[in-house]
N, C-alpha and C positions, 0 to 999 in steps of 0.2 A: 732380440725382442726390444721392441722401445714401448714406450709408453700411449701413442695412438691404437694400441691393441691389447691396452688392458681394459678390462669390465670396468664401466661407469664408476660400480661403487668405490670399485680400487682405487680408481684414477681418484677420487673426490677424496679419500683419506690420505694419499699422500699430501697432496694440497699443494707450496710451494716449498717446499724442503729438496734443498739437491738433492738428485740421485747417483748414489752409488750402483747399483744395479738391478736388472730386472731379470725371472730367470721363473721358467717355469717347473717343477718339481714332476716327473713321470711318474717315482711310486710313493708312497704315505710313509714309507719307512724303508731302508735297506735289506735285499733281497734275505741277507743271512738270516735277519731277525722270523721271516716269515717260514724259512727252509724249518728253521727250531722251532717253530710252533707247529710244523705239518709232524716233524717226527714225533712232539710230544706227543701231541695224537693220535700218531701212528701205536707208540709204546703203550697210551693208556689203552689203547683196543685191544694191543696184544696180550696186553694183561687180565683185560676186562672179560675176555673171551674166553683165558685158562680159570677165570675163575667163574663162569660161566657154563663150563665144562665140567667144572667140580660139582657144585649145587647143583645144577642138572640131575648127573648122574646120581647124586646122593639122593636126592627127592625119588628119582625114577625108581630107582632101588630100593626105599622106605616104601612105594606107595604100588609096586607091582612086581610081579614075578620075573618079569622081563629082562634082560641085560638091556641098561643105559646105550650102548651101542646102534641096537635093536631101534630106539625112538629118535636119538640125536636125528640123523639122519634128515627126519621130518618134523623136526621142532619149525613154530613158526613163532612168528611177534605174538599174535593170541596167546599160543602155546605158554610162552613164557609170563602172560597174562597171567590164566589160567593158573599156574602155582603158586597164586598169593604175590603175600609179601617177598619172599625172597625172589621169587621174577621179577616182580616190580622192581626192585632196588638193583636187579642187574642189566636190566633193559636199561635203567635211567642212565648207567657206569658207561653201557652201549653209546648213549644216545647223545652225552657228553662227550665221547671221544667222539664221535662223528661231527658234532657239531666243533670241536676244535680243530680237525684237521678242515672240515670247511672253512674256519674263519681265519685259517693260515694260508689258505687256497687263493681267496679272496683279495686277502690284504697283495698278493702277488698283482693283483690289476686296478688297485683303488691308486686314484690321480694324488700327489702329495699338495698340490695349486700353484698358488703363483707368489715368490718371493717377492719382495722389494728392500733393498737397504738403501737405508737415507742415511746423514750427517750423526743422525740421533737413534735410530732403531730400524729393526729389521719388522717390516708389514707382511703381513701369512694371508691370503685371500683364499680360503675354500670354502667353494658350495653354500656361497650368498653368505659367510661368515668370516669375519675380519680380528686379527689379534695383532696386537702392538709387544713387540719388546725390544726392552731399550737396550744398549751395549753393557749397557752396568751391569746387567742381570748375568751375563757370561763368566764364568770363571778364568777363559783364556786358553783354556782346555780345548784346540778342536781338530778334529780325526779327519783328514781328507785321505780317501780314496781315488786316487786319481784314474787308475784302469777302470773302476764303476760309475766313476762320476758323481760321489759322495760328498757330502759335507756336515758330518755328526759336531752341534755345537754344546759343549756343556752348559750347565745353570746351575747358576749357587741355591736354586730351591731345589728340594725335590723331598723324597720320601724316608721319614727315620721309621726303622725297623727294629725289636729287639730282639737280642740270639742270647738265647736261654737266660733271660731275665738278668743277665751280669753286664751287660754294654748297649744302646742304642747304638746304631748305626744307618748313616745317612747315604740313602742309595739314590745319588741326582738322576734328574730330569736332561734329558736331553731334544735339542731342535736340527731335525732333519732334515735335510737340504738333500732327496735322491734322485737320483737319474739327471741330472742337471748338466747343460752346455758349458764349458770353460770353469770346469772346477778350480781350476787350479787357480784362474784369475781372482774369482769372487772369492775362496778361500786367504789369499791374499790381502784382500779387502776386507773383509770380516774381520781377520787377526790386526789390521792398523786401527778399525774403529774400535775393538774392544781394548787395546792398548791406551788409544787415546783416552777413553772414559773413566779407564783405573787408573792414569796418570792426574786427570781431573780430582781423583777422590780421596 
């Protein structure tokens, strides 16, 4: 890819800053990340469902002669309406697992955009929206996948967390480079400019 077939705005932000490379990203994130979000989904259903089979049952059974068995069968979304509060709150356990195995579904065909590394940072272009990061920002930390075509870059920000109020802990941020042409090359390059910048500092 050169630079004659990047979007206008792209092209305008690099400006004249050498380029190191240009590379277009196929997914928004690495396939595993998305596999773990369909099974979490998957799990909260299955959970959601046995316990959805319990209150069912127990209501049916408080509020009719019938064996639970007898109605499961033809329980519908109304239906689960229909028994109040504790339907509602197990439609909603429903409706969240569904929506998470969809947004892991998803994330399998969302474009990651278009890289660019210059002398001084890495430029992110997706869906009319542009981010700058400079080398500095990297830790040095970075995970290539060569059979996928990966490039997971660490960041010295990211998220502190506390575990049972005795320690913070800082879970980084990472920048994802997937599905991408000649990993190994711009992998390569990545690691000599984030070296260059911590040597500056």
């Amino acid at each position: 890819m050169n630079r004659a077939e990047l979007p206008i705005e792209l092209h305008k932000s690099i400006g004249d800053e050498e380029i190191d490379f240009i590379v277009f990203a196929k997914r928004r994130l690495p396939r595993t990340f998305s596999y773990r979000i369909v099974l979490f989904g998957i799990i909260w259903l299955v959970f959601s469902s046995f316990i959805t089979l319990i209150v069912v049952s127990t209501l049916l059974i408080e509020s009719t002669n019938v064996q639970p068995i007898d109605k499961l069968g033809s329980l519908t979304l109304s239906g689960l309406i229909s028994l109040g509060t504790p339907g509602f709150i197990v439609m909603l356990f429903l409706l969240v697992g569904i929506a998470i195995v969809a947004g892991g579904v998803l994330l399998l065909f969302k474009k990651g955009g278009y890289f660019v590394g210059t002398e001084n940072k890495i430029i992110r272009y997706l869906n009319g929206h542009t981010r700058y990061y400079n080398w500095d920002q990297f830790t040095g930390n970075v995970e290539l996948n060569f059979k996928k075509k990966n490039i997971s870059l660490e960041m010295r920000k990211g998220s502190i967390i506390s575990i049972d109020d005795l320690k913070n802990v800082l879970i980084r941020n990472y920048l994802h480079l997937s599905g991408i042409e000649n990993a190994k090359e711009i992998d390569n390059k990545c690691r000599k400019r984030i070296n260059e910048s911590q040597s500056k500092n």
